[in-house]
C-alpha positions as CSV (number, residue, x, y, z in Angstrom):
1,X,60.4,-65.0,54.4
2,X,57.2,-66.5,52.6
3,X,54.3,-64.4,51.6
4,X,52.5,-65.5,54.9
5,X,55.4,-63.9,57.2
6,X,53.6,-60.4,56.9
7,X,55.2,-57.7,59.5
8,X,54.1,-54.7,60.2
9,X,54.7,-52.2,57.4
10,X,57.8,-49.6,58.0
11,X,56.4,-46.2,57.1
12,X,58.9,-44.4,55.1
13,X,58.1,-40.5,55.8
14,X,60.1,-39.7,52.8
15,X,57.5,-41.5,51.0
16,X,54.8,-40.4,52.8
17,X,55.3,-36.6,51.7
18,X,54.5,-37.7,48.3
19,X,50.8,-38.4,49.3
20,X,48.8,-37.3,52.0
21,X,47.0,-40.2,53.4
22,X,44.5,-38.5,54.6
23,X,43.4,-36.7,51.4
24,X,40.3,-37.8,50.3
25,X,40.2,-35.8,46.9
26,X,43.0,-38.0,46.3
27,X,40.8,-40.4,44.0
28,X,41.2,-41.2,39.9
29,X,39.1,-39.1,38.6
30,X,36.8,-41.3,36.8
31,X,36.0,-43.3,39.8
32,X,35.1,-39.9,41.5
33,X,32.8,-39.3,38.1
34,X,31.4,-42.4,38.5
35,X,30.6,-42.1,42.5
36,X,29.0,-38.4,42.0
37,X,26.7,-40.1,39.5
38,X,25.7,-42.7,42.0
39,X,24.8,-40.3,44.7
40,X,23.0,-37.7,42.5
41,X,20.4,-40.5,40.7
42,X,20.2,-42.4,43.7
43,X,16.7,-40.8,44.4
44,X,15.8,-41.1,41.1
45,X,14.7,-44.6,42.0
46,X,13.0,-47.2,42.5
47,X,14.7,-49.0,39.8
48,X,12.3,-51.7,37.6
49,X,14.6,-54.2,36.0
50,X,14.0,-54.4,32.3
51,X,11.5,-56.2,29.9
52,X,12.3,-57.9,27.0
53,X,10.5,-55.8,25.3
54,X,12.2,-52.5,27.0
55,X,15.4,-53.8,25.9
56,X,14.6,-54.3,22.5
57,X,13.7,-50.9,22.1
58,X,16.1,-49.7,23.5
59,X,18.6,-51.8,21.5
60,X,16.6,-51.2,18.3
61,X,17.0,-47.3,18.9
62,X,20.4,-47.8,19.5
63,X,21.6,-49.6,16.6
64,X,19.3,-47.2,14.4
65,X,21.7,-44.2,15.8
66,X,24.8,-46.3,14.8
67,X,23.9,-46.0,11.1
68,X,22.3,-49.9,10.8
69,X,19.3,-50.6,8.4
70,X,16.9,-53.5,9.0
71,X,17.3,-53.9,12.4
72,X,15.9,-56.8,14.4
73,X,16.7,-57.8,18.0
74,X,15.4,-61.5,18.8
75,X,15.7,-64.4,21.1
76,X,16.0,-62.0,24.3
77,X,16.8,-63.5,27.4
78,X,17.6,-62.8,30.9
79,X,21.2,-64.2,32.1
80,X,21.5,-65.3,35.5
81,X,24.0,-64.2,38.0
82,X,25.9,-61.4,39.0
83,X,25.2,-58.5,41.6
84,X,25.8,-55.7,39.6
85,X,24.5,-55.7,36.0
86,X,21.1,-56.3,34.2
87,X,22.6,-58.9,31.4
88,X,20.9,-60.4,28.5
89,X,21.8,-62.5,25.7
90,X,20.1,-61.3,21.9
91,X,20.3,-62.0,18.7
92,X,21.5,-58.9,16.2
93,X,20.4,-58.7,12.6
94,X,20.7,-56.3,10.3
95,X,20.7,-55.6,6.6
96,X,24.4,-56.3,6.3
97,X,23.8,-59.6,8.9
98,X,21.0,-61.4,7.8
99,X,21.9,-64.4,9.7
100,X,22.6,-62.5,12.8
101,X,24.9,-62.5,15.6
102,X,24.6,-63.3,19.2
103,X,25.6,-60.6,21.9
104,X,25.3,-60.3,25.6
105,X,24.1,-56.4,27.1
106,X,25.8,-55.7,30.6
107,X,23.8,-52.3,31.8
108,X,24.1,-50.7,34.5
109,X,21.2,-50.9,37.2
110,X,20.8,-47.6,39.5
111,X,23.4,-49.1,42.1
112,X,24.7,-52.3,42.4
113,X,27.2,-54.3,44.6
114,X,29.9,-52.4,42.4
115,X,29.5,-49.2,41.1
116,X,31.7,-48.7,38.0
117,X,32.1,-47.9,34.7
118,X,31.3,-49.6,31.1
119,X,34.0,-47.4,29.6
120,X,36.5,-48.4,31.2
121,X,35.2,-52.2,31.1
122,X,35.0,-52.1,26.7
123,X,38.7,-50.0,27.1
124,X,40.3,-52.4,29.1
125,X,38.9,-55.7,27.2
126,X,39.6,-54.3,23.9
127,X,43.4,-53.5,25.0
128,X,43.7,-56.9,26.4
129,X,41.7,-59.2,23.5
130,X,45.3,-59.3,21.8
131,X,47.0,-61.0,24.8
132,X,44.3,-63.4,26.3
133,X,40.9,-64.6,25.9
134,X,38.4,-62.5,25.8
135,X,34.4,-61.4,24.5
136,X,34.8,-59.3,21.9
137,X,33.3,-56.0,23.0
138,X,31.5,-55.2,20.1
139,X,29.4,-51.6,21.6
140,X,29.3,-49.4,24.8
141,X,27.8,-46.3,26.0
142,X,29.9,-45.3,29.1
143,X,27.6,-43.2,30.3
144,X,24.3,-44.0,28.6
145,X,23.7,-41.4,25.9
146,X,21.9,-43.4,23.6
147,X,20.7,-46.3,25.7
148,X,19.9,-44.5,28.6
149,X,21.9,-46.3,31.3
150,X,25.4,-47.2,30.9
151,X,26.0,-50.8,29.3
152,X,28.6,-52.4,27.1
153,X,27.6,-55.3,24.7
154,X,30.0,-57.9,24.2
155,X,30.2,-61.3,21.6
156,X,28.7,-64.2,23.4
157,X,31.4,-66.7,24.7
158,X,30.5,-70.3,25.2
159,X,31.7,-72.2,27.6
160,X,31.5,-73.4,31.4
161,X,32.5,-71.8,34.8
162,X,32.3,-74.8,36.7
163,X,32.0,-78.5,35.5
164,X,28.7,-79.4,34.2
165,X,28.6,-81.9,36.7
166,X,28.7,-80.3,39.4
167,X,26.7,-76.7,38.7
168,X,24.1,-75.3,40.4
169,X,25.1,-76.5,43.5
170,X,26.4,-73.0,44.9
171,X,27.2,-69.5,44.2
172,X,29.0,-69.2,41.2
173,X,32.8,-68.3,42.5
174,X,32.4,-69.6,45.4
175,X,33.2,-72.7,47.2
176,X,33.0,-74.7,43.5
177,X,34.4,-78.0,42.9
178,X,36.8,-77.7,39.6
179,X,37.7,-81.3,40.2
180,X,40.1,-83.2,37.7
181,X,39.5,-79.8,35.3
182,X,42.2,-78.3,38.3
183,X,45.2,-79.9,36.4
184,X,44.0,-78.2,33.1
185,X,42.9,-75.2,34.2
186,X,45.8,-74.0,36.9
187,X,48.5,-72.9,34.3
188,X,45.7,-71.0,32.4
189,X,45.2,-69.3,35.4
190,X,48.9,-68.7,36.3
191,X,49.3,-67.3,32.7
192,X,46.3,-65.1,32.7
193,X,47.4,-63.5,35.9
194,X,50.7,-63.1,34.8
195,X,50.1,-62.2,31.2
196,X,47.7,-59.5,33.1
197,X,50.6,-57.7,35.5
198,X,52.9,-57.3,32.1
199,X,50.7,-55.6,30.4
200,X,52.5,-52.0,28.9
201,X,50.9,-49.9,30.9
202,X,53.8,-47.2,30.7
203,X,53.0,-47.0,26.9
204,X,49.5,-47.1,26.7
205,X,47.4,-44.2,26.0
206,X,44.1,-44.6,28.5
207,X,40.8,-43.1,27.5
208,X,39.3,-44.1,30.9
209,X,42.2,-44.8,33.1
210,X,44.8,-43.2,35.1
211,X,48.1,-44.5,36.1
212,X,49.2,-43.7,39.9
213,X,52.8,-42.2,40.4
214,X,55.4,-44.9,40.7
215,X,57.4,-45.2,43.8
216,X,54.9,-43.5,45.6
217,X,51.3,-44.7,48.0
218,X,49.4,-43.2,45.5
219,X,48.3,-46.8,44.4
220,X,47.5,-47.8,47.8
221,X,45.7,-44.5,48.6
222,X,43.6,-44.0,45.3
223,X,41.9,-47.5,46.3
224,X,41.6,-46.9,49.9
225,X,39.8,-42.9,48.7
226,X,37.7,-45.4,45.9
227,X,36.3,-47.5,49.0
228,X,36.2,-45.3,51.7
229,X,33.9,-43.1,49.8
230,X,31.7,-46.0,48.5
231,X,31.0,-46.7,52.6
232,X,30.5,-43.8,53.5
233,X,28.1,-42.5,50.4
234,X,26.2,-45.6,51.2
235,X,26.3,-45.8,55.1
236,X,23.0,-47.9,56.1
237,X,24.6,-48.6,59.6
238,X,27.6,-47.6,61.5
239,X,30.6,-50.8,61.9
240,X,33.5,-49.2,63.9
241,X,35.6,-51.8,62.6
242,X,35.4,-51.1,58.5
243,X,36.4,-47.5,60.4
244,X,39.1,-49.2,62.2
245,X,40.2,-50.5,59.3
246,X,39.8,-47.8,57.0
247,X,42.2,-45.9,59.3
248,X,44.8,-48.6,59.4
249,X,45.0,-48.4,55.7
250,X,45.6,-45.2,55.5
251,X,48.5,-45.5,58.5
252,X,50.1,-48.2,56.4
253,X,49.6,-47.5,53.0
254,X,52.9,-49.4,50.9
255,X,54.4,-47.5,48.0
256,X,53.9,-49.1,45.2
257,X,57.7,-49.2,42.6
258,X,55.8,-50.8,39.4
259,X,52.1,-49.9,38.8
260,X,50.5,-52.6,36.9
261,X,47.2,-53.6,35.3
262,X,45.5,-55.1,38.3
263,X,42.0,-57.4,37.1
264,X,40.5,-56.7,40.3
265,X,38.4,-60.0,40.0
266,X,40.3,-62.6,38.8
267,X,39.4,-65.9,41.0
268,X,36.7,-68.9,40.5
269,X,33.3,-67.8,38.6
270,X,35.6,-65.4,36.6
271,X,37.1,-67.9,34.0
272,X,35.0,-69.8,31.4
273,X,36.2,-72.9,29.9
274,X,34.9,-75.5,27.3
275,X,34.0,-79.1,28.1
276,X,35.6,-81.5,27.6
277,X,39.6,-80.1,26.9
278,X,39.7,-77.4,29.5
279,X,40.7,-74.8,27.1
280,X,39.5,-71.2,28.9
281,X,37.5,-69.4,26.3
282,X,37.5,-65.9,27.8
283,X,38.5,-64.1,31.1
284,X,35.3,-62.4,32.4
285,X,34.5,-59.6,34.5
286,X,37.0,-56.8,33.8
287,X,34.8,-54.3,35.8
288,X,36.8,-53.6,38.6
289,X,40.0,-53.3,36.7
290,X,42.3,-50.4,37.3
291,X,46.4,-49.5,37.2
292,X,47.9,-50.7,41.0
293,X,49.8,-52.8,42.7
294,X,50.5,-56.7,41.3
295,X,49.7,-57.8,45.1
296,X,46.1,-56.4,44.9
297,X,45.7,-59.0,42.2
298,X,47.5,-62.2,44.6
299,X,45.5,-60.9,47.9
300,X,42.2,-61.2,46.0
301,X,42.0,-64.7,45.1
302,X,43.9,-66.2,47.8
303,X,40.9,-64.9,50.2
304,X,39.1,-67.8,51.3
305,X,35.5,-67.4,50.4
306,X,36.6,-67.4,46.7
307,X,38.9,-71.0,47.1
308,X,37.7,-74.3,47.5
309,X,39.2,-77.2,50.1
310,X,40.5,-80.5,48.9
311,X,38.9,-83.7,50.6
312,X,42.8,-83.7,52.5
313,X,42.0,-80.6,54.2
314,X,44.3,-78.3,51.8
315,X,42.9,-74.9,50.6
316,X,43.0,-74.2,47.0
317,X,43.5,-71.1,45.6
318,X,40.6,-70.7,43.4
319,X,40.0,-74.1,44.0
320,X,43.2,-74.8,41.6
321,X,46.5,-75.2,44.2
322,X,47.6,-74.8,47.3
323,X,48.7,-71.5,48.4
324,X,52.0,-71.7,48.2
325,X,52.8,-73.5,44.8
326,X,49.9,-70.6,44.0
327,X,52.9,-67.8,44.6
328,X,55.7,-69.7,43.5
329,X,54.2,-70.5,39.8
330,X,53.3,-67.0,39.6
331,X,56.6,-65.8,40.6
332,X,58.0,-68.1,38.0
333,X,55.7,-67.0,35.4
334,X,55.6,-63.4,35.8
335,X,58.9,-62.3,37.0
336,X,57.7,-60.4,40.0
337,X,58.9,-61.4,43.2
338,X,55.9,-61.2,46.1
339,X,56.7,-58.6,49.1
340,X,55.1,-60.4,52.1
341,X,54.6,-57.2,53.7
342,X,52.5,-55.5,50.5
343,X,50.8,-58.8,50.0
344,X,49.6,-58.9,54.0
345,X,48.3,-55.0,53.6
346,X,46.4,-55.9,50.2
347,X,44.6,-58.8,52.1
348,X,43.4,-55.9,54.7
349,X,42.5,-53.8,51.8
350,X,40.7,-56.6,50.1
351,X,39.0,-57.9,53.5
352,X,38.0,-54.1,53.9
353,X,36.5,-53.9,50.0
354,X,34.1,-56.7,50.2
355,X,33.0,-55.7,53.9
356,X,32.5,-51.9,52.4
357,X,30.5,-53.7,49.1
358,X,28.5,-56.3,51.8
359,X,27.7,-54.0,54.5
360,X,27.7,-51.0,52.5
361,X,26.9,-50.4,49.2
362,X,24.9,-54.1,48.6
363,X,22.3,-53.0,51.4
364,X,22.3,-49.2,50.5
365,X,21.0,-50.7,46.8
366,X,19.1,-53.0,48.4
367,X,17.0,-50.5,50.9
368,X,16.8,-48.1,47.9
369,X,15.3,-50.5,45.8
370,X,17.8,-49.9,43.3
371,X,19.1,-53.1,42.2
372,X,16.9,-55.8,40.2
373,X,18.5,-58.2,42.5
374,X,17.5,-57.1,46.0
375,X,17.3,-61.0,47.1
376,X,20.8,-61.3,46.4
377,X,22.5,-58.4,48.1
378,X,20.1,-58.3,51.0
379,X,21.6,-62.3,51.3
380,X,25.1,-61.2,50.7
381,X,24.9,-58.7,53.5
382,X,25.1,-61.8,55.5
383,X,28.8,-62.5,53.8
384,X,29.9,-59.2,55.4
385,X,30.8,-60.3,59.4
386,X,32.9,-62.8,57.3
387,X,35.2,-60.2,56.4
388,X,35.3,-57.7,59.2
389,X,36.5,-61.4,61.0
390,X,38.6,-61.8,58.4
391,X,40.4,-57.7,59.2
392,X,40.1,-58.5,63.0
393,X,42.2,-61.8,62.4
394,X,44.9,-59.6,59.8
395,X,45.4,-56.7,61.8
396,X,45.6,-58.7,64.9
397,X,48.2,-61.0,63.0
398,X,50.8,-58.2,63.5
C-alpha cells in the first residue's frame, strides 16, 4: 500500500476512551491563551499598521528597558509579504555596537490569517538553531509587555525564496518555478523535514509547548479543538461543509504512537537560499509549529496549491519532486515509515485548516479591519472554495 491507498480509518474504541472527541476544552493550553486574547481585543480595533516612526519608538523604548545605552534604530523599512505579521527590517546600535546590526521585527497585528504566539515562535527557533538553519532570534515579548503587541526580533538572513529570475511573478509559496535550483535544493528539504520530526521532544523542557499523550488522539484532537475554535470565534458566514468536515475529524481522529516536532509550514516560500550554490540559509516561518503527528508535516506540503507542475505534466512537491520519490526520500531519511491511512486524514485536517484560515479567520480580520493587509485576505478568501473542493474530493475518496 502507497501513501495514496488511504482507507477509511478503523476506530479503535479502546483508544477512543483515552480522549473524548467531542471535548472541546481539550485544547493546549497556550493556544487556548492565545485564542481568548484574540476574541477579547478584537473590538479594540480598527488596527492602523505601524509608522516608521511608531516603531522606532517603540523599539527605542524597548531596548532602553533591556539595560542598552545609546540607542539608535535606523534604516526602517517595511518587508513585504506575509498575512499575518507587521515585519520590518532596522538597523540596531548601541553603545556596545557602534557599527550596528541588522534585525527583522515580526509583531503581531490585532488578528491575522494565523493567530499565534511569538513565544513559542523565539522557543522553538532557539531549540532548533543548533540542528538547521535558522535567524537567530535575538528578542521577543510573547505577549507584548514592553512593546505593546506581541513580536519577536530575529537576525536578518539573506538570501532568496525563489530564483531571482523568476520573482515577482506570483505569490510567494505558491505555484513558483525553482527550476534547475530543484536538484540543489530537494535534499535540503528532505533533511530539514527530517532533521525536524527527530527532534528530542521526549527530553525537552517546553516553556511554551505541550506535548500530547502518546498512543492516544490527543494529537489529532488538540488540532481539530485549535481549528474548530478559530472558525467558529471568527464565523463571518455559515459553510456546512468546514461543519461536515469538522465532524468527520472528530469521527476519525488517528492515535498518534510518536508525537513529534511538527513545522506546520514547511513547503515553497518557507525556505531561503543564496544565489548562485543553492545553499538554504535559514528555515522560516516557525509560527505554526507545535508537538503532533510526523504526517501533519507530509500532508501539508504535498497539497497542491503549495507545489508547482513540471512542463511533463508531473506535480512537484514544493515544486522539488514528484510525489512519490517525495515519501520515499523521507522515509529513507528519517526513519519513519508513512501510514497511508494517517497521511489521508492529515490531508482532511490540512484541507479543513486553510478553509477555516480563508473563509474564517482571514475575512473575520478583514471585516474588522484588523489586519494591515486587508487586500490580501479579503483576496485570499477567494483560495477558500479551493479547499472545501479539495475535503469534498478526500472524504468522497473513501
Amino acid at each position: 500500500m502507497t501513501p495514496s491507498d488511504a482507507a477509511v480509518p478503523f476506530v479503535d474504541t479502546a483508544a477512543s476512551a483515552d480522549v473524548g472527541v467531542w471535548d472541546r476544552g481539550e485544547i493546549e493550553p497556550r493556544i487556548r491563551t492565545i485564542l481568548d486574547r484574540t476574541v477579547r481585543q478584537r473590538a479594540t480595533g480598527p488596527y492602523r499598521p505601524k509608522s516608521d516612526a511608531e516603531v522606532i519608538a517603540m523599539l527605542g523604548g524597548f531596548f532602553a528597558h533591556k539595560g542598552y545605552h545609546e540607542v539608535a534604530i535606523t534604516q526602517v523599512s517595511r518587508m513585504s509579504g506575509g498575512a499575518s505579521k507587521e515585519q520590518f527590517a532596522f538597523t540596531f546600535r548601541h553603545a556596545d555596537e557602534p557599527e550596528g546590526e541588522r534585525l527583522v521585527l515580526r509583531m503581531d497585528p490585532l488578528e491575522a490569517i494565523a493567530q499565534t504566539c511569538r513565544g513559542r515562535e523565539a522557543e522553538i527557533q532557539r531549540l532548533m538553531a543548533d540542528h538547521l538553519p535558522i535567524a537567530p532570534v535575538r528578542f521577543y515579548d510573547a505577549d507584548g509587555d514592553l512593546l505593546g503587541q506581541p513580536a519577536v526580533i530575529l537576525g536578518f538572513v539573506s538570501g532568496v525564496t525563489e530564483p531571482t529570475a523568476t520573482s515577482g511573478k506570483g505569490v510567494s509559496g505558491m505555484g513558483g518555478q525553482l527550476g534547475a535550483f530543484a536538484a540543489k535544493l530537494a535534499p535540503q528539504y528532505i533533511h530539514a523535514l527530517a532533521t525536524t520530526h527527530r527532534f528530542d521532544v521526549a527530553n525537552t523542557r517546553f516553556e511554551y509547548f505541550s506535548v500530547p499523550r502518546a498512543n492516544s488522539r490527543q494529537a489529532a484532537i488538540w488540532q481539530v479543538n485549535w481549528w474548530s475554535r478559530v472558525w467558529w470565534d471568527s464565523l463571518v458566514e455559515p459553510v456546512p461543509m468546514i461543519t461536515l468536515a469538522e465532524r468527520w475529524l472528530r469521527e476519525n481522529a488517528p492515535v498518534c504512537d510518536r508525537p513529534v516536532l511538527v513545522h506546520s509550514d514547511l513547503r515553497m516560500g518557507n525556505f531561503m537560499f543564496e544565489e548562485p550554490s543553492g545553499d538554504f540559509t535559514a528555515v522560516l516561518d516557525w509560527e505554526l509549529a507545535h508537538i503532533g503527528d510526523l504526517h501533519e508535516d507530509l500532508a501539508w506540503t504535498t497539497q497542491k496549491i503549495f507545489g508547482a507542475w513540471r512542463d511533463d505534466g508531473v506535480f512537484l512537491v514544493s515544486g522539488l519532486l514528484p510525489r512519490d520519490e517525495f515519501f520515499r526520500l523521507y522515509e529513507e531519511a528519517s526513519g519513519n515509515l508513512i501510514d497511508p491511512v494517517r497521511l489521508h486524514y492529515y490531508e482532511v485536517l490540512n484541507a479543513y485548516k486553510c478553509a477555516v484560515m480563508d473563509l474564517g479567520q482571514a475575512m473575520r480580520a478583514a471585516k474588522e479591519g484588523n489586519n494591515h493587509q486587508e487586500v490580501v485576505l479579503t483576496w485570499l478568501g477567494s483560495a477558500g472554495a479551493v479547499f472545501l473542493d479539495h475535503i469534498v474530493t478526500l472524504i468522497g475518496d473513501l
